[in-house]
C-alpha positions as CSV (number, residue, x, y, z in Angstrom):
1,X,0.0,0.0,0.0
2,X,2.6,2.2,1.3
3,X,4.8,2.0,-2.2
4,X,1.7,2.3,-4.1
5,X,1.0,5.8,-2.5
6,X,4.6,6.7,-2.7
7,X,4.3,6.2,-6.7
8,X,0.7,8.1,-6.8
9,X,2.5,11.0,-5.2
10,X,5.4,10.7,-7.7
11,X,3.4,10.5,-10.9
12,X,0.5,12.6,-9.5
13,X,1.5,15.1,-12.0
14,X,3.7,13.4,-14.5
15,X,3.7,15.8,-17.2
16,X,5.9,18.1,-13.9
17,X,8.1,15.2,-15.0
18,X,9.5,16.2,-17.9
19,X,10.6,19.7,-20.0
20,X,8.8,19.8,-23.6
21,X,10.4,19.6,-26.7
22,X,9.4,23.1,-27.7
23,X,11.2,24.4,-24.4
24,X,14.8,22.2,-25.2
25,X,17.5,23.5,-26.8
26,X,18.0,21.3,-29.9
27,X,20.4,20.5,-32.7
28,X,19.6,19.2,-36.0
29,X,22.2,16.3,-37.2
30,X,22.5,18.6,-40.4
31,X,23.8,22.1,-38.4
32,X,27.7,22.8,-39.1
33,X,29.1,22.7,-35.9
34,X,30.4,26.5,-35.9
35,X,26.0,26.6,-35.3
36,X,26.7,23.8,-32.7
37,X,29.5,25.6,-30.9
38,X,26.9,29.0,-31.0
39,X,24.0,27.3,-29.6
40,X,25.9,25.1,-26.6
41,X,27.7,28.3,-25.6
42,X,24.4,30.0,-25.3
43,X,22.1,27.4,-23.4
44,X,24.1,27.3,-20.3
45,X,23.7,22.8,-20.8
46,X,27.1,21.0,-21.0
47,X,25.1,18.3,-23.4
48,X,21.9,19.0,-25.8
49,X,19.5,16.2,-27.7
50,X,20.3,16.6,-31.8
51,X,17.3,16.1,-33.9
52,X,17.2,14.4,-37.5
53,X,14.4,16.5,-40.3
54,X,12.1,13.9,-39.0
55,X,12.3,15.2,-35.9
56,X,13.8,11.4,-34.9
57,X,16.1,11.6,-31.8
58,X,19.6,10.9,-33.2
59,X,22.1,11.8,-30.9
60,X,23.3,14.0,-28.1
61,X,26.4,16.8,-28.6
62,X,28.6,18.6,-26.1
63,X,31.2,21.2,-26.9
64,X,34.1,18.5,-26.2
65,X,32.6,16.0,-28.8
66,X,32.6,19.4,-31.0
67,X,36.7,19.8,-30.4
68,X,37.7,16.1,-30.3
69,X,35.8,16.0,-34.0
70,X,38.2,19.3,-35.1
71,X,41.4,17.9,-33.4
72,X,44.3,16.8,-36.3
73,X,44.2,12.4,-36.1
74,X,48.0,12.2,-36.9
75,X,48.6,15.0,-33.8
76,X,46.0,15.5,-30.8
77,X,47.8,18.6,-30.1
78,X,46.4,20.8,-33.0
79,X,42.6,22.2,-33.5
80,X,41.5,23.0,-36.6
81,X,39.1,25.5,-36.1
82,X,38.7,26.3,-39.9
83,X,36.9,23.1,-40.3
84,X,34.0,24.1,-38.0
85,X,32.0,25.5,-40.9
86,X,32.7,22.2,-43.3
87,X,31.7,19.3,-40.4
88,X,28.3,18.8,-39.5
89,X,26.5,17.6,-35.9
90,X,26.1,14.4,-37.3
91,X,30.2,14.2,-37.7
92,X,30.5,14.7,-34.1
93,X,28.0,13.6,-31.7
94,X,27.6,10.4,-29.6
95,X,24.7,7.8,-30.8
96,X,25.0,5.8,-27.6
97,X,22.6,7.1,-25.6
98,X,18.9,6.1,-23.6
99,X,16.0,6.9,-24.2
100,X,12.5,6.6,-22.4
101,X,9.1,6.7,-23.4
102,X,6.0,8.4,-22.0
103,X,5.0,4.8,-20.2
104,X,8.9,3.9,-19.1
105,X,8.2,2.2,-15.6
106,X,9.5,5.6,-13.5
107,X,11.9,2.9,-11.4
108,X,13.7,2.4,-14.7
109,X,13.8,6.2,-15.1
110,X,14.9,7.0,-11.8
111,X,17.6,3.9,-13.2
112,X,19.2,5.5,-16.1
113,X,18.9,9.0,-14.6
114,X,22.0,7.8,-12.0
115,X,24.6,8.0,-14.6
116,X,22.9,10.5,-16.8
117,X,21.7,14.7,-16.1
118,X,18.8,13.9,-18.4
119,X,17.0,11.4,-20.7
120,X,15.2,12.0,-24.1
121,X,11.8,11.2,-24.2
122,X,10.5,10.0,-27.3
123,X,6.7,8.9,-28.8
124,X,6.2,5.5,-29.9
125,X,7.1,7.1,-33.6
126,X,10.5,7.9,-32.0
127,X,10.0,11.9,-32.6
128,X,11.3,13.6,-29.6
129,X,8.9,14.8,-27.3
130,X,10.9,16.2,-24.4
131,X,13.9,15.6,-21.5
132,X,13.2,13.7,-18.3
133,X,15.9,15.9,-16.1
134,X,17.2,14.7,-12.8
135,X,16.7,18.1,-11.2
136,X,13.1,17.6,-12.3
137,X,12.7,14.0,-10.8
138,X,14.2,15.2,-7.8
139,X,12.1,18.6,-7.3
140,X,9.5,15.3,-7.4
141,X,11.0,13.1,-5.0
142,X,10.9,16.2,-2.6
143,X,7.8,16.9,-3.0
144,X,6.4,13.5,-2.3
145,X,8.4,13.2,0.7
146,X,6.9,16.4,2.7
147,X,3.3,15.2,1.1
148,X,3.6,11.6,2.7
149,X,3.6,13.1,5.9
150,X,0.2,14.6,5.3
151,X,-1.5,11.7,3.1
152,X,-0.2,8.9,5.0
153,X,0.2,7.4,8.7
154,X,3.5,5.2,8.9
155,X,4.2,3.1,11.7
156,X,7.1,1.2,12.5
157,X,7.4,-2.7,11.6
């Protein structure tokens, strides 16, 4: 009983979950990544989802994936900051990556949100649909604690 109020309270309002896709800072897989290096500078995130035309989640991109992508191969010392303009997104950022959808059992959110700051959320069509952050799931978990006290009378085993 107790666990299934303690999820009730979590998911009470699960749309608090999660930040929309028309509030994200994106990236299409097409932008050069002298766009990429504009945008990531600007959004104040470390990391950002990148979008295909389809709106499809592709991949993620950070400004370090941006630099490794520009460094010389025969000598990691050298930047080659000319070729920002010619690469694109899709050059540079990392495919390995989770995902959840809308119906993702919240224990195997809470799961994937230990090693990550955020997951994409996706439809069953794939398009992107949003980020499950951990400062949001946590603002959550907060709130659920002060609100068991109210709702609920625990007593000890």
């Amino acid at each position: 009983m107790i666990h299934r109020k303690l999820e009730e309270l979590l998911l009470e309002e699960r749309d608090k979950l999660y930040v929309p896709a028309k509030n994200v800072a994106i990236l299409l897989d097409s932008n050069t990544l002298d766009h990429a290096m504009l945008v990531l500078s600007q959004v104040h995130y470390s990391v950002i989802p990148v979008i295909n035309k389809d709106n499809h989640i592709v991949g993620l991109i950070s400004i370090p994936m941006i630099i490794h992508q520009i460094m010389n191969e025969g000598s990691k010392d050298t930047i080659h900051f000319s070729q920002l303009h010619k690469l694109k997104v899709k050059d540079a950022m990392q495919t390995d990556f989770p995902t959840v959808h809308q119906d993702t059992d919240f224990e195997d959110v809470l799961n994937r949100l230990v090693n990550h700051n955020f997951l994409c959320l996706e439809t069953d069509e794939h398009k992107f649909a949003g980020i499950i952050t951990r400062k949001e799931v946590l603002k959550r978990v907060n709130y659920t604690l002060h609100e068991i006290d109210k709702q609920c009378i625990l007593t000890e085993k």
